[in-house]
N, C-alpha and C positions, 0 to 999 in steps of 0.2 A: 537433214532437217526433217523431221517428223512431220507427217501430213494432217491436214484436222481431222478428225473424225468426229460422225453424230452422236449425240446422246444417243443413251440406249432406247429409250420412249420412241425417239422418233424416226431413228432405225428400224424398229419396230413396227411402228406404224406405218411407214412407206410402200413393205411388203405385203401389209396385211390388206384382206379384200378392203374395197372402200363403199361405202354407201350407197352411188351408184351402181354398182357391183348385184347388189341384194336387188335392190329399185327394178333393175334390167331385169334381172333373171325371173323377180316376180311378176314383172308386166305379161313376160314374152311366155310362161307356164300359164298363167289368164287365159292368155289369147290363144293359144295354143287348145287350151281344155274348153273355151266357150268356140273353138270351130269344131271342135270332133260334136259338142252340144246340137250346135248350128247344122251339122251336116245331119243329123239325126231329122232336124226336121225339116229340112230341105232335100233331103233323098228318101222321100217313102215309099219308093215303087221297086226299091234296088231289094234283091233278095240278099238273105244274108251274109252268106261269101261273096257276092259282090258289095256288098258296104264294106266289108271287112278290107277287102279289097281293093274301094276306090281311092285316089290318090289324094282327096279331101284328107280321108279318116288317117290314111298312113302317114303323112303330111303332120295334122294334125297330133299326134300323136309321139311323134320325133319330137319333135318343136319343146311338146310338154314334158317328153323324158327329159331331154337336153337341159330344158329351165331346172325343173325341180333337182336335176343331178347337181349343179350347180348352186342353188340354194342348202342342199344337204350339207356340202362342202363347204359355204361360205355365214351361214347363219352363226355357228360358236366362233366365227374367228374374224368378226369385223367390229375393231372399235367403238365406233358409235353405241352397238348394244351388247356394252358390256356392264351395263350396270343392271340389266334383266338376268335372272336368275337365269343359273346354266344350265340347270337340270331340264326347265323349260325349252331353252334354246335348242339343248340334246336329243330332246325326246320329241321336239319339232322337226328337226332335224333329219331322224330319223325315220319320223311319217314322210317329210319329204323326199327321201330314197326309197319309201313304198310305194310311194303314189308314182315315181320314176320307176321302178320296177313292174306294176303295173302295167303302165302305157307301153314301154316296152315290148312285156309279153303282145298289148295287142299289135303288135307290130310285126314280130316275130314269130309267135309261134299259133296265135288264134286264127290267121287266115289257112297257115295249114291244116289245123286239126279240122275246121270248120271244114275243106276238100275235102276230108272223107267221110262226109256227112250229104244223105240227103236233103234239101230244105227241110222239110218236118220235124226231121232230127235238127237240123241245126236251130231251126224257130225254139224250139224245147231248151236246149241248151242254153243259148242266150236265153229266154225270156222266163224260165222257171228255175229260180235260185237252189242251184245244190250244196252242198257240203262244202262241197272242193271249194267253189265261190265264194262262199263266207267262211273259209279257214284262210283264203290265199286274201281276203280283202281283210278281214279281221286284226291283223298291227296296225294296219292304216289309218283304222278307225280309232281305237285307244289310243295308238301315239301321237295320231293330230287332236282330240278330244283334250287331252292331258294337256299335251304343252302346248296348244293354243289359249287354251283356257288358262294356265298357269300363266304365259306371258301378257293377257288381259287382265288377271286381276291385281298382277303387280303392278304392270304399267297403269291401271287405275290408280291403284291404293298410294302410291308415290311419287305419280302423274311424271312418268318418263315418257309418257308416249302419248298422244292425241285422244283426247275419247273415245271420237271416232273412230280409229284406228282399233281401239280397245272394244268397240261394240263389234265389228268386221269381225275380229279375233273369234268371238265367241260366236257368232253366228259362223265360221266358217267352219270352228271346231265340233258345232253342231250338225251341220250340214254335212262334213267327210264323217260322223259317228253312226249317224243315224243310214247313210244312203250307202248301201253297197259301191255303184258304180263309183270309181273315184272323181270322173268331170266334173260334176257341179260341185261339189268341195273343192275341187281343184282352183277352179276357178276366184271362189271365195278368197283361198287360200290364199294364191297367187297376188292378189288384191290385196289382204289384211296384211301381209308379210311386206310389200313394196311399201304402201303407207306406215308400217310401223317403223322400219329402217328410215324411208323419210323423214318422222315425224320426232325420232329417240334422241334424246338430250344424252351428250356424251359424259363421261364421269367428270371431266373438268368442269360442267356445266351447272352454275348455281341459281336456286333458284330464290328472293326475297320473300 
């Protein structure tokens, strides 16, 4: 006797991330990029290698690789917004494994480089924007600019997604374009992305 099997829809869907999935992962990249924020202004006496270094910022900074590597991964492949153009979803996507690559590096490789510097040299480093810093932040900024912006004016234009959620979009996509550092976009980000997944009418969903 033959056993039942799912439709293929909903096979399909079982495996695929679920709503909450996006939701979590944008909260927890938020929170993550508004404390490495918070630590900025709560540690002003720490020299540079030491912030680089305290367990706030590294802490901080996991927490937002971890989220956003998981939004990178889960944004083209979760039901509910799949009636948002993919191009968008893609090139969201794709910002969000910069912004995870990113925090990363401060993780990894900036408290080193920062030891063999003296403060002077490392205040310079951080604080006066070179090449290298706006060539390494520079995808970040286009790819979240683009398909944040792309999934706010769709989700306006055919009201898949919340206003609100569609004004975040665009204020986040501005905020990671415009600002080198990737935290406060991050932050934005993190937010416009949990509320849009909240908020997205799935393709079954009709509206009168």
């Amino acid at each position: 006797m033959a056993s039942p099997s799912l439709p293929a829809s909903t096979a399909g869907s079982a495996a695929a991330p679920t709503t909450i999935t996006v939701v979590a992962a944008g909260l927890l990249g938020a929170l993550g990029s508004a404390l490495h924020v918070a630590s900025v202004i709560v540690l002003p006496g720490l020299t540079h290698l030491d912030a680089a270094r305290h367990p706030v910022v590294l802490i901080a900074n996991v927490l937002g690789a971890i989220a956003f590597t998981f939004l990178a991964i889960t944004l083209p492949a979760t039901p509910t917004l799949d009636r948002l153009p993919r191009w968008a979803l893609y090139l969201t996507a794709a910002g969000c494994c910069a912004v995870a690559g990113l925090m990363w590096v401060h993780v990894t490789r900036i408290p080193h480089l920062l030891g063999w510097l003296t403060e002077a040299q490392a205040r310079q480093a951080v604080d006066q924007p070179t090449l290298y810093s706006f060539l390494i932040s520079l995808p970040k900024q286009l790819l979240l600019l683009a398909g944040l912006i792309g999934l706010a004016v769709a989700g306006w234009r055919h009201r898949l997604i919340s206003r609100g959620a569609c004004v975040l979009l665009i204020l986040a996509g501005l905020v990671s374009a415009f600002l080198e550092p990737p935290w406060p976009g991050a932050v934005l980000t993190g937010l416009a992305l949990a509320w849009t997944a909240r908020s997205a009418r799935p393709a079954s969903h009709t509206t009168v």
